[in-house]
N, C-alpha and C positions, 0 to 999 in steps of 0.2 A: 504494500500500500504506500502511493506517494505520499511526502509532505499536505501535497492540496488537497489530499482525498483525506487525510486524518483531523485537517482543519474545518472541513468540510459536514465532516461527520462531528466533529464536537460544537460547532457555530448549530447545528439541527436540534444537537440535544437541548443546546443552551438556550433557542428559543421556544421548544415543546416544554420544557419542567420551570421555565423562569414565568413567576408571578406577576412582573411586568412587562409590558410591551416593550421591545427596541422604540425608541425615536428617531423620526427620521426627520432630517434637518429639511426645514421649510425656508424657502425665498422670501424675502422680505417685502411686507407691502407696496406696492406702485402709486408715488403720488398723484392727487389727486389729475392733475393734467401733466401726460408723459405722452408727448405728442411725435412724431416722426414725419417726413414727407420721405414716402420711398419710390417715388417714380424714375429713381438712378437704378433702381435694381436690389435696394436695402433699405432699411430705415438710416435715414442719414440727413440732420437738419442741425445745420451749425450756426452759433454767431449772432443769438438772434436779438433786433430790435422790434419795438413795440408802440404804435401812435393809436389815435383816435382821429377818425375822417372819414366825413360822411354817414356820419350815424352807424359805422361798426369799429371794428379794432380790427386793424391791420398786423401785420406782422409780415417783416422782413429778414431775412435767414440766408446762407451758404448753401448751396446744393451744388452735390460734384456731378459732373457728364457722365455718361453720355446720358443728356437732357437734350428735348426741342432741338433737337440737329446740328449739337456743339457737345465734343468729348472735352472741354474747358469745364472749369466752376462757374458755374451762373449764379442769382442771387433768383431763390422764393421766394413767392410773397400765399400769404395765408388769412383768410378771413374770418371773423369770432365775432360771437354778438356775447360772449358773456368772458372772455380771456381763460378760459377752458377746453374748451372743444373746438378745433380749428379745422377746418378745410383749404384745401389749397384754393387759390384763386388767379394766380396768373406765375409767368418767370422772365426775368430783365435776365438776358442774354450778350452774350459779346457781340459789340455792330460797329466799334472802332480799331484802328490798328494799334491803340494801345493794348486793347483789352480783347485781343484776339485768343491768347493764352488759357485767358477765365477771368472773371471779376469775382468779388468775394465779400464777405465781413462788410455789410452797409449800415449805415447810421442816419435812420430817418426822421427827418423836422420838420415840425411844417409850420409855416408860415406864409399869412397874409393870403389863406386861401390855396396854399400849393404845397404837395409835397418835396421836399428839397431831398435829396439820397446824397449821401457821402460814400465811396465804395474802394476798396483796392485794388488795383490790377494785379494780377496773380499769376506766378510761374515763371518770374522775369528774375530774381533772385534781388539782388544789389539795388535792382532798378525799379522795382514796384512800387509804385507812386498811387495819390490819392486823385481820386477822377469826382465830377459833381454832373447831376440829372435833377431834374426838375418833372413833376407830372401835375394835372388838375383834375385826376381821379385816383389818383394813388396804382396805378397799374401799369400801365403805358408813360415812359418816361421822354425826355427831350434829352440827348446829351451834350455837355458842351463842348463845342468842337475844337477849343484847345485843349481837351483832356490829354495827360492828367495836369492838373489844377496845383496842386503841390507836391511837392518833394523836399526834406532838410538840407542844409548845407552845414558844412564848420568841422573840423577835424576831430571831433569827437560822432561822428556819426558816420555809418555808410555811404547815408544817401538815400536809405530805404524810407518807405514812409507803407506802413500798413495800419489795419483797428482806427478807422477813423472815428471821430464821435465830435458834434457839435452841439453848444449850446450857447445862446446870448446871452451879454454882461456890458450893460451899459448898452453903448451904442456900436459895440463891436461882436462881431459873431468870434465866438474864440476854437478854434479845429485845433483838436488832440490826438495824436496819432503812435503809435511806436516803430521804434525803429533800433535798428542794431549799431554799435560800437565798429570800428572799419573790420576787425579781426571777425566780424557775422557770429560774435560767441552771445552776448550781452542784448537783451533786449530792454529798451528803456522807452519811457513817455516823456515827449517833447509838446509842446503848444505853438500855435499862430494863432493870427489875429486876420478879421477884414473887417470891414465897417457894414454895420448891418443892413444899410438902407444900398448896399452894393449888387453886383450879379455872381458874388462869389467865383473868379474867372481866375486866372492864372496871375496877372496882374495884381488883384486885390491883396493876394497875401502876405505878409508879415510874419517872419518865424521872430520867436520871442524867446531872447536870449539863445545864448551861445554853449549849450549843455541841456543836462536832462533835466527835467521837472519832479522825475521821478525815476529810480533805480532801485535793482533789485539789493537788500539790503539784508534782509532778513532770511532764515534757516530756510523756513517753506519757500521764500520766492524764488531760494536757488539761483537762475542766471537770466531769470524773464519777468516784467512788468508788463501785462498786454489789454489793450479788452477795456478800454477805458469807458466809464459807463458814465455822465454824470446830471447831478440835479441839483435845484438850490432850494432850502428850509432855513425860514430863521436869522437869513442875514449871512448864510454861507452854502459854499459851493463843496458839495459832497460827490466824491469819486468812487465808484466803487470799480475792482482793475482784477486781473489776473495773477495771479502769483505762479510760476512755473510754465514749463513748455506742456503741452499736450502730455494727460496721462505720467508726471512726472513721478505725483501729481499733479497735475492744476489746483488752485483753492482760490478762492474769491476773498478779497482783505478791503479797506475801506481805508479812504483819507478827506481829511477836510479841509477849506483853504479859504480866503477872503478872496483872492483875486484870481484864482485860476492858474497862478503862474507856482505860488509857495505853498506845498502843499505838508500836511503833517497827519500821521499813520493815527487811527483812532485806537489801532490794538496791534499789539505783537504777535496775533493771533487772527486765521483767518476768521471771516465772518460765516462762508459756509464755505467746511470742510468737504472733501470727499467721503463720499459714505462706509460704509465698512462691510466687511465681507458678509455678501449675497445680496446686496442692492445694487439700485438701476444704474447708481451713480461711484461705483464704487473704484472706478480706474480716476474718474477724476471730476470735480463742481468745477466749470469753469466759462469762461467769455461771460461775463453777465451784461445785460440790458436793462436796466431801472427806466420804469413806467409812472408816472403820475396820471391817477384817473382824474375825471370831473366831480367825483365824490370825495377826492381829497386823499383817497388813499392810494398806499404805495408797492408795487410789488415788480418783485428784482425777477428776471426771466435770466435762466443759463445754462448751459450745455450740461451732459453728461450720457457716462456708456458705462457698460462692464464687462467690455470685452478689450481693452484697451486701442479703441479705435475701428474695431471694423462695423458698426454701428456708432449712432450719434442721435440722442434724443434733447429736447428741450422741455422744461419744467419750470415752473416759478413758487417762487415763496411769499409773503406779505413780510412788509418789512413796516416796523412800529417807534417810535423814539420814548426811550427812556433817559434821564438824565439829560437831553441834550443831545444823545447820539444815537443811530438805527442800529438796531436788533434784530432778530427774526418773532415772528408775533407768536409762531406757535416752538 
């Protein structure tokens, strides 16, 4: 009698004469909204941003090719009447020679009646820079035809400009973006500026100061700052950003600032972790997207998988202030 056949025979006995049951390890609950677009071939929906227009919620997201007759990254878009259940509703595809490669990671605003998309071009390495579209139904976009619209410059950076994110301050639209160190090891978040009442073009922009705004500094964020989300409460501008490269993990950490340019860590600690073994999110919580409703409340949207990437789901959390600073509500 082999080894396997003696182990075999005593695992039989030990569950016909044992009083209780073996346990068998169960998967952890799925939050409430664990949403996916798999029209690539997988569930796979990265990056995502979140507005309100035209009486629903939109959502804007990464989808890899082969999509609509491009093996590039395109950007989704998904439609929701309650910021739960989403269906797709359209996909912004590459139509320039920048963003032949793929576009990716968009950050949508809207103003004055029109959605504005901030996005990256993707696959170019050194060279992927931020491109700007405009639509007046949030689907169908106009691109500008000097895209892309920025790129950093200064010997502390590549050159790269990816994770775009805008938000107004003052009379100036202020773009946030990261970018790598010339050695491509170091991911950091930089700022510019354009004047709000502009057509945000190539022209308009203003990089701000000569360094990062933000670097990875701390154990968790390892060698990446990305994913910059941000909002203002209170008399200040609150960032919520990525800490690590993809599945390092990734974790989501928070900072606060008065002007957008000086920013300071709320915690030494992310704000959402990666989950732990047998959840949805357990390779990594990460790209977050912070949404302000009409009802005042706030709730942070960001990636996550468990399989270390060959899937990509999106989820959100409500986010509540205690003390002065956001939390998670539940």
């Amino acid at each position: 009698m082999t080894a396997e056949m003696k182990f075999t025979r005593i695992l039989v006995l030990a569950l016909a004469i044992s009083p209780v049951p073996f346990a068998v390890a169960q998967p952890l609950a799925l939050p409430e909204m664990h949403w996916a677009d798999a029209s690539s071939g997988r569930p796979f929906s990265k990056d995502p941003s979140v507005i309100r227009f035209g009486g629903d919620y939109l959502m804007y997201y990464s989808l890899p090719g082969p999509v609509n007759n491009s093996d590039g990254w395109c950007i989704g878009i998904a439609r929701s009447n309650d910021l739960v259940h989403w269906q797709k509703a359209g996909v912004v595809g590459p139509a320039q020679t920048c963003d032949q490669k793929g576009l990716a990671a968009p950050a949508a605003w809207v103003h004055e009646g029109k959605v504005h998309l901030f996005y990256q071009t993707y696959g170019n390495g050194a060279k992927d820079a931020i491109c700007h579209a405009w639509s007046t139904d949030g689907l169908n976009f106009t691109r500008d035809p000097e895209n892309p619209v920025f790129a950093p410059t200064g010997k502390w950076t590549v050159g790269r400009a990816i994770d775009a994110e805008v938000y107004p301050v003052g009379d100036q639209l202020l773009l946030w973006f990261a970018t790598r160190d010339p050695a491509m090891k170091i991911q950091m978040q930089g700022v510019a500026s354009a004047p709000l009442d502009s057509d945000y073009g190539r022209k308009q922009w203003k990089q701000l100061g000569d360094g990062p705004i933000l670097k990875p500094e701390l154990p968790w964020e390892k060698n990446c700052i990305e994913a910059a989300s941000v909002m203002q409460k209170d008399g200040k501008l609150w960032m919520f950003y990525a800490g690590g490269y993809n599945n390092e993990p990734q974790q989501i950490g928070v900072a606060s600032s008065t002007d957008g340019i000086h920013w300071t860590r709320v915690s030494d600690k992310p704000l959402i972790p990666n989950g732990p073994p047998g959840s949805w999110n357990s390779s990594e919580s990460g790209h977050p997207g912070v949404f302000n409703d009409s009802d005042g409340s706030t709730h942070l949207f960001f990636q996550g998988n468990n399989d270390h990437g060959k899937t990509w789901y999106i989820s959100k959390v409500r986010i509540v202030w205690k003390n002065g600073v956001p939390v998670l509500r539940d």
